[in-house]
VOKEKOL-443156 format. One record per residue (C-alpha): x, y, z; residue number from 0; residue in three letters. Coordinates in nm, 3 decimals, padded with zeros to 5 digits. Layout:
N
ATOM       xx       yy       zz  pos  code
ATOM        X        Y        Z  NUM   ALA
...
END
This chain:
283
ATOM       xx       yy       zz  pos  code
ATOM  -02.804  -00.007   01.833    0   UNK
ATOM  -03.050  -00.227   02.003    1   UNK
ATOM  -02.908  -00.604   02.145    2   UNK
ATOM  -03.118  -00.781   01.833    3   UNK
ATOM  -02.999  -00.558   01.571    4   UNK
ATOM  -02.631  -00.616   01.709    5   UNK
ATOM  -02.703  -01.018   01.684    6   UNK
ATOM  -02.851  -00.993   01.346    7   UNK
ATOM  -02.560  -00.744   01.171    8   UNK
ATOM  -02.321  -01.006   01.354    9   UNK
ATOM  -02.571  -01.307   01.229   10   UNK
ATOM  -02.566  -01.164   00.893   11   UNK
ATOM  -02.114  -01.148   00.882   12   UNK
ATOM  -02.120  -01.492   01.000   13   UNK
ATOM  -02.335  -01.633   00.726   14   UNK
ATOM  -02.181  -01.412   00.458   15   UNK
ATOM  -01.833  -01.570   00.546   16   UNK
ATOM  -01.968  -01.959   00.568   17   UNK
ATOM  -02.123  -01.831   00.237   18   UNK
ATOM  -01.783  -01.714   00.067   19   UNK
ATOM  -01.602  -02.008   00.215   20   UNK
ATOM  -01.827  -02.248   00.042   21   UNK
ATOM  -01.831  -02.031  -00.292   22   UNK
ATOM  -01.572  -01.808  -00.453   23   UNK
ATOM  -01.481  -01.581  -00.181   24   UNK
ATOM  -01.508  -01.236  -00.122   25   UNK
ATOM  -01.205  -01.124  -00.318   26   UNK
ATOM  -01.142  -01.098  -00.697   27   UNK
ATOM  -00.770  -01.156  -00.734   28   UNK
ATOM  -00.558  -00.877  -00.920   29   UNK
ATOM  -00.331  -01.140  -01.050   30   UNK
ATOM  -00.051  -01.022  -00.907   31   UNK
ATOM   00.046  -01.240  -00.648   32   UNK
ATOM   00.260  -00.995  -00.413   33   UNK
ATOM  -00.046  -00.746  -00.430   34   UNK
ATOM  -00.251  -01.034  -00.317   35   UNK
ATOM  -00.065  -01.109  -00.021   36   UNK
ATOM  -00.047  -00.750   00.065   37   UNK
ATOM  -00.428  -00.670   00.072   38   UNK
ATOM  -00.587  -00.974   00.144   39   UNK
ATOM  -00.603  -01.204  -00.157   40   UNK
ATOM  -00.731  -00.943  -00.372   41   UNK
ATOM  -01.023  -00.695  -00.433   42   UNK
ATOM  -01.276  -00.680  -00.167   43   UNK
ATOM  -01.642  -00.735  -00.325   44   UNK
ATOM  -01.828  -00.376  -00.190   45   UNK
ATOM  -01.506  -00.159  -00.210   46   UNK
ATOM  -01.359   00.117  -00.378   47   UNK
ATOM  -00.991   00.100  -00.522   48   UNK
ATOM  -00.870   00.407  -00.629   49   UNK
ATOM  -00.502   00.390  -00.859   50   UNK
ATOM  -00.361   00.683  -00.964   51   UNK
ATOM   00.053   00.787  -01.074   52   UNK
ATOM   00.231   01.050  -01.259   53   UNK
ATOM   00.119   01.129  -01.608   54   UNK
ATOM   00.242   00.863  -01.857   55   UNK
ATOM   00.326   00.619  -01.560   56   UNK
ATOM   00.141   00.346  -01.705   57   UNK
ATOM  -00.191   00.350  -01.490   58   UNK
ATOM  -00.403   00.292  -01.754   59   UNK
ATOM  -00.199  -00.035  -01.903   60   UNK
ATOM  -00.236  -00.182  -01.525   61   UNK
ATOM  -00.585  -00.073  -01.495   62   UNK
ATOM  -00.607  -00.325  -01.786   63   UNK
ATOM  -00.381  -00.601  -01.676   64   UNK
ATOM  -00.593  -00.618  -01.380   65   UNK
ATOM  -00.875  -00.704  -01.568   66   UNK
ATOM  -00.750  -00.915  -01.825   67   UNK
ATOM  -00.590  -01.134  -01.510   68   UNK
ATOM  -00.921  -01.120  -01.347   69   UNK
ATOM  -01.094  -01.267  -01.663   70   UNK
ATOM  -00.796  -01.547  -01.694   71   UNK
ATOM  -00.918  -01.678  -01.373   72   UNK
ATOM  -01.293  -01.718  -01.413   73   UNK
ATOM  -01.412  -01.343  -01.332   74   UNK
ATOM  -01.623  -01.134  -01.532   75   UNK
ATOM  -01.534  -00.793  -01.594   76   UNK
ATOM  -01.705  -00.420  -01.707   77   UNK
ATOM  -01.418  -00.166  -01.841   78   UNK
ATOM  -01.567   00.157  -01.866   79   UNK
ATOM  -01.328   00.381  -02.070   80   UNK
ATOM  -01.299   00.777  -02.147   81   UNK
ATOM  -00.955   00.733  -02.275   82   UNK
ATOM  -00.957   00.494  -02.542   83   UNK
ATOM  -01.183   00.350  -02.846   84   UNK
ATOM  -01.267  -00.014  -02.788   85   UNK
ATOM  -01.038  -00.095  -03.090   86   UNK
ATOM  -00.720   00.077  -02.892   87   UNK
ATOM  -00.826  -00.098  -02.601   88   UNK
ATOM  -00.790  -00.452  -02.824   89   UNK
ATOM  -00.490  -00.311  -02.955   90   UNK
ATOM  -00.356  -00.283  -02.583   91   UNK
ATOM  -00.487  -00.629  -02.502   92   UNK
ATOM  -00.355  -00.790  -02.764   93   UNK
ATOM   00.050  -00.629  -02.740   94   UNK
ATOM   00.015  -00.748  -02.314   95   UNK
ATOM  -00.100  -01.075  -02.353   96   UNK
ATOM   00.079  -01.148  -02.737   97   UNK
ATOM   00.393  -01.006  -02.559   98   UNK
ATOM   00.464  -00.827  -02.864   99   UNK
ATOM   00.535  -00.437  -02.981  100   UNK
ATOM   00.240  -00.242  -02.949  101   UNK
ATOM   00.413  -00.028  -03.251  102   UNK
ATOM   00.453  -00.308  -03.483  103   UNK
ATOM   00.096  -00.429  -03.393  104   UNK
ATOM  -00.003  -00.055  -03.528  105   UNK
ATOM   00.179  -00.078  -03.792  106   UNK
ATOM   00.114  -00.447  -03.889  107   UNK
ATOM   00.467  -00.593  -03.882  108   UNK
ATOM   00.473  -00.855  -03.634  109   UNK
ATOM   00.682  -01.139  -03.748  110   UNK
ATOM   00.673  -01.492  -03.658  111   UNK
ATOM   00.688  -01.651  -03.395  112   UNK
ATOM   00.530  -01.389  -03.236  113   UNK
ATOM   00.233  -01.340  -03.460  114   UNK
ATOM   00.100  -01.717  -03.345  115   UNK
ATOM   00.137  -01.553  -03.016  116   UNK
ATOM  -00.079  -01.261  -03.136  117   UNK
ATOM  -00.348  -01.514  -03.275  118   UNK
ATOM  -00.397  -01.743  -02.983  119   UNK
ATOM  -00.420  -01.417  -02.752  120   UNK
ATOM  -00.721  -01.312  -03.013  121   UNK
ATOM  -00.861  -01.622  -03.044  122   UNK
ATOM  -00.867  -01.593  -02.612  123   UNK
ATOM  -00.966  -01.218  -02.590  124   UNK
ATOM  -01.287  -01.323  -02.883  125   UNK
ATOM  -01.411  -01.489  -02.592  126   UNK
ATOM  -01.365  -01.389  -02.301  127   UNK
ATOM  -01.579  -01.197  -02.050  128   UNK
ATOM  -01.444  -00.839  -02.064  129   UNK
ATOM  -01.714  -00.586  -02.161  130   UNK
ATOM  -01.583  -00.265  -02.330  131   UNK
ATOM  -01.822   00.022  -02.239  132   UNK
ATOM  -01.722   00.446  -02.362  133   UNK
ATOM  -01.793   00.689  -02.029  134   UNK
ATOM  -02.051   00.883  -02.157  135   UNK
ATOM  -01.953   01.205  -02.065  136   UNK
ATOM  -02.260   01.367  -02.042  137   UNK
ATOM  -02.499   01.217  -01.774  138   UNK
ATOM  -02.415   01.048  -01.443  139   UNK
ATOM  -02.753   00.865  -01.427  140   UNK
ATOM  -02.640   00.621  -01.812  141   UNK
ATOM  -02.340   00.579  -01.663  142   UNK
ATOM  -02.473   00.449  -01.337  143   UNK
ATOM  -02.726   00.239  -01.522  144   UNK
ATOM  -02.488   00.067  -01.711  145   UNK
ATOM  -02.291  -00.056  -01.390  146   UNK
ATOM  -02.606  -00.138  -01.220  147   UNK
ATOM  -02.718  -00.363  -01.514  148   UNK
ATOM  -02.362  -00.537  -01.564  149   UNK
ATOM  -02.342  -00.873  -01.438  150   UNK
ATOM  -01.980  -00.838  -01.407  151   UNK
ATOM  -01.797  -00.947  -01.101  152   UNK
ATOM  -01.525  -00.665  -01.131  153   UNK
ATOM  -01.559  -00.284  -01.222  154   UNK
ATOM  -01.273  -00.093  -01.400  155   UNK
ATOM  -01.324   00.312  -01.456  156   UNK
ATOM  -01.030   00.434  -01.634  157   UNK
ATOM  -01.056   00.740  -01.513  158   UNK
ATOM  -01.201   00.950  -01.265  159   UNK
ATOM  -01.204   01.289  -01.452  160   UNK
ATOM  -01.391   01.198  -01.715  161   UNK
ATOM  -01.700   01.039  -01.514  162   UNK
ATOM  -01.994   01.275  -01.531  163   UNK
ATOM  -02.040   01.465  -01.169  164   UNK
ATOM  -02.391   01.319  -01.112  165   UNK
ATOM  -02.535   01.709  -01.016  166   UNK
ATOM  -02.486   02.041  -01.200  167   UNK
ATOM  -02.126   02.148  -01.246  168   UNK
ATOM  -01.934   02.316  -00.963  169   UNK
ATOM  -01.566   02.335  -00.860  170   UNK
ATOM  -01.358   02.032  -01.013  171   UNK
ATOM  -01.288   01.907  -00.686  172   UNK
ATOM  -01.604   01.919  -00.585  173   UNK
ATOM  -01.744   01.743  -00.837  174   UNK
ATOM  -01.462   01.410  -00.790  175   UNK
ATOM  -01.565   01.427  -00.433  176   UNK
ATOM  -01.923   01.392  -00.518  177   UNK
ATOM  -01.836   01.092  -00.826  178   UNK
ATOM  -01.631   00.896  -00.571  179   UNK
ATOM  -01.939   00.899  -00.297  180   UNK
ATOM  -02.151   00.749  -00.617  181   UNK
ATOM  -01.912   00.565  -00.724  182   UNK
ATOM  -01.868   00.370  -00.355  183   UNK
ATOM  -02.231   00.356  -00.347  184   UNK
ATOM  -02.223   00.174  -00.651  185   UNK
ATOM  -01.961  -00.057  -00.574  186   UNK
ATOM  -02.190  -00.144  -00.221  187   UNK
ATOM  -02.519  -00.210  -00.463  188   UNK
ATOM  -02.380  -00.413  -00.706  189   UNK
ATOM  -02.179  -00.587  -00.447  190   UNK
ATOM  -01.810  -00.579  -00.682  191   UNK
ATOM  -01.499  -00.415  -00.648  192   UNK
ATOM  -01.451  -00.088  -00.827  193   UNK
ATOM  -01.170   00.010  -00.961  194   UNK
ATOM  -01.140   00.392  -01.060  195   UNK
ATOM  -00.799   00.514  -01.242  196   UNK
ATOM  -00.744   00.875  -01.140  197   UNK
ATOM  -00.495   01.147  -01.236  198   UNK
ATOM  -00.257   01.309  -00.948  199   UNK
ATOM  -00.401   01.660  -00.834  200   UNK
ATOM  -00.069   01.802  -00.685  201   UNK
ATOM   00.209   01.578  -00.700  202   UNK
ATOM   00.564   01.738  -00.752  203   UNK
ATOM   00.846   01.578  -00.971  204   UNK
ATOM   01.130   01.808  -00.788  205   UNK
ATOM   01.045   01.711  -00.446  206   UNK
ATOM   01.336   01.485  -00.234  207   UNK
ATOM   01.083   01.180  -00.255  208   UNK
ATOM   00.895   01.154  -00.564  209   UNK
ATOM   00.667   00.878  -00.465  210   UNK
ATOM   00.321   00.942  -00.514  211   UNK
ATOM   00.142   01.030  -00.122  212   UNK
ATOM  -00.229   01.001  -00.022  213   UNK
ATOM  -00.242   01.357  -00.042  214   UNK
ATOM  -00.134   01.366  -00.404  215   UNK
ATOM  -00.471   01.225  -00.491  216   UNK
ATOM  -00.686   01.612  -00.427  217   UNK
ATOM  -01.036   01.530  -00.458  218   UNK
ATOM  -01.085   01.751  -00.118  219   UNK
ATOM  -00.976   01.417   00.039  220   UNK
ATOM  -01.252   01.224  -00.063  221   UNK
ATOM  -00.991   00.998  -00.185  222   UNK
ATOM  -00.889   00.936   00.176  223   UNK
ATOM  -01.179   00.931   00.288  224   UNK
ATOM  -01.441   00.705   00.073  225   UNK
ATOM  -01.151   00.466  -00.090  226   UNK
ATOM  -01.094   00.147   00.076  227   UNK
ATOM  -00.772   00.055  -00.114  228   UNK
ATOM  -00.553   00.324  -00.220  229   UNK
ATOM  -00.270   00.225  -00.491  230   UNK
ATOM   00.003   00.471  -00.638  231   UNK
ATOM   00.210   00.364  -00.909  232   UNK
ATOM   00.566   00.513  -00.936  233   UNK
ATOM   00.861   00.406  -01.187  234   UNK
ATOM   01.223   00.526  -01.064  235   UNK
ATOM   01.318   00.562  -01.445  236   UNK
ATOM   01.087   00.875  -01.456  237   UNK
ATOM   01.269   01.040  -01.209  238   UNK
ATOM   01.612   00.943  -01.164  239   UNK
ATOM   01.664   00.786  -01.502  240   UNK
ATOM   01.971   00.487  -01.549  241   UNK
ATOM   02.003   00.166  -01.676  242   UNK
ATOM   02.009  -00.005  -01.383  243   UNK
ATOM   01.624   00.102  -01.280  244   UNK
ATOM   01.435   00.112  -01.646  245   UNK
ATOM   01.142  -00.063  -01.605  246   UNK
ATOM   01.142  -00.087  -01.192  247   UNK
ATOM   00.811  -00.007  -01.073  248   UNK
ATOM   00.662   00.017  -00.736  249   UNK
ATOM   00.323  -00.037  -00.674  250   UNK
ATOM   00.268   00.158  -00.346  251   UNK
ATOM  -00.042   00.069  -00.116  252   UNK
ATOM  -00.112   00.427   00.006  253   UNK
ATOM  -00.402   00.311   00.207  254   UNK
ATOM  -00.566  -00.021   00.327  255   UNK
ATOM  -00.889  -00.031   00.525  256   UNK
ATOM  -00.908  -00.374   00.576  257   UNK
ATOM  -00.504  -00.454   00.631  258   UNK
ATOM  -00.170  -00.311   00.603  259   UNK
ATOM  -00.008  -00.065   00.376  260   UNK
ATOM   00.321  -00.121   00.209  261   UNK
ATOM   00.472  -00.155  -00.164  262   UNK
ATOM   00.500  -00.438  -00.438  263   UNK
ATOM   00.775  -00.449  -00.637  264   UNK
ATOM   00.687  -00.455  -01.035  265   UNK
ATOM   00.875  -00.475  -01.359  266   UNK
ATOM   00.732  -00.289  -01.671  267   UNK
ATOM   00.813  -00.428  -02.024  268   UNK
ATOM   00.699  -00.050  -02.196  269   UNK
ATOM   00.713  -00.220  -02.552  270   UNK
ATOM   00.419  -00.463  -02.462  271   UNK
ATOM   00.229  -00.238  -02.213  272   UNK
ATOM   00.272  -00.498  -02.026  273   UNK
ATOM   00.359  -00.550  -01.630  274   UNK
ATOM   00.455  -00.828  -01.422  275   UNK
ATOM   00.491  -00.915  -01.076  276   UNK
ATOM   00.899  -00.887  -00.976  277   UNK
ATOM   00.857  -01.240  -00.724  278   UNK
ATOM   00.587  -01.383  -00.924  279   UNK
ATOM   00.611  -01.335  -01.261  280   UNK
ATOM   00.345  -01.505  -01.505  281   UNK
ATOM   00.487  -01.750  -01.737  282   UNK
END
């Protein structure tokens, strides 16, 4: 690297951080305050966050809490979903921020006074800036378009094995590997975090430590490699069930480019699909 280019590529970090001091930053906050703290105020505009757990851990349901936190405080956001209809995703919206049943949502018996909950948390959700987009599973390049077009300030891709590799099919792994190179790429572009949901490729319920590990995440390590945040989400009543741990969750930071690892300490009410930060709880 020649002297000027150094001075410029340091030029250019100076003025983006005047910049971000005199606008909204270069973070979108999670909402969770502890998770905050731990990685720098929140997601870094141009990375990659990759979440993953056990199967029925709840990813999915914090995926969405992220976003719906993100909106509260003034940021647009694109959810790109393989899992769920748009009217399942309301459904799920509704029961975390109503604070009600998700059954008796589904089944239309919500009673008062939670059902003025459920209408002021419609009236809200009518509104706000969450975009509901269905992965189309057949072509990388729509998919790719979509994000590129979305104005959104925050990306959530719930999840990772049902995004389209973007060349002809080869070995699974191979093909995440490739998806999570685009998928960085795409969160550098368009200049907003991603957020990608993923399911575990080899993690072991009988092992002595349950806890989800980087190398959990497969992927031929691409997860390692091209993420910049890294978050595993484990729930003791899964694996050592009691009553004194139901609904204890720890939100692990596996990796952290920009800062330090560690764990937040959640609480998940499983009626509501809803979870909340164990210091900082919303009221």
């Amino acid at each position: 690297m020649t002297l000027r280019r150094k001075r410029s590529s340091v030029d250019a970090v100076v003025a983006r951080i005047e910049e971000d001091r005199e606008s909204s930053g270069d973070t979108v906050p999670s909402g969770f305050p502890s998770l905050d703290a731990l990685i720098g105020g929140g997601f870094r505009k141009r990375d990659l966050i990759v979440l993953g757990g056990d199967v029925g851990v709840g990813k999915s349901a914090l995926a969405l809490a992220f976003a719906l936190r993100a909106v509260r405080q003034g940021t647009s956001v694109l959810f790109a979903t393989g899992e769920m209809t748009e009217d399942r995703l309301m459904e799920r919206a509704l029961a975390i921020e109503g604070r009600v049943r998700i059954d008796d949502l589904r089944a239309g018996a919500v009673r008062d006074p939670a059902r003025a909950d459920v209408r002021a948390a419609a009236l809200w959700l009518r509104g706000a800036p969450l975009e509901v987009r269905h992965l189309d599973a057949a072509d990388f390049s729509v998919f790719a378009d979509q994000l590129s077009a979305t104005t959104a300030g925050l990306v959530v891709v719930d999840y990772l094995q049902l995004v389209p590799a973007p060349a002809g099919r080869t070995a699974q792994d191979e093909d995440l590997a490739l998806v999570l190179r685009h998928l960085k790429a795409l969160a550098i572009s368009r200049e907003v975090p991603l957020l990608v949901v993923t399911q575990l490729a080899t993690h072991a319920r009988g092992r002595v430590d349950p806890r989800p590990t980087l190398d959990d995440f497969g992927a031929l390590g691409s997860v390692k490699q091209h993420a910049d945040v890294v978050l595993a989400l484990y729930r003791e009543e899964m694996h050592r069930p009691g009553p004194e741990v139901e609904g204890a969750t720890e939100l692990i930071v596996a990796k952290n480019r920009n800062g330090p690892t560690g764990f937040v300490d959640l609480y998940f009410y499983h009626p509501w699909m809803r979870f909340e930060d164990m210091l900082d709880p919303e009221r």
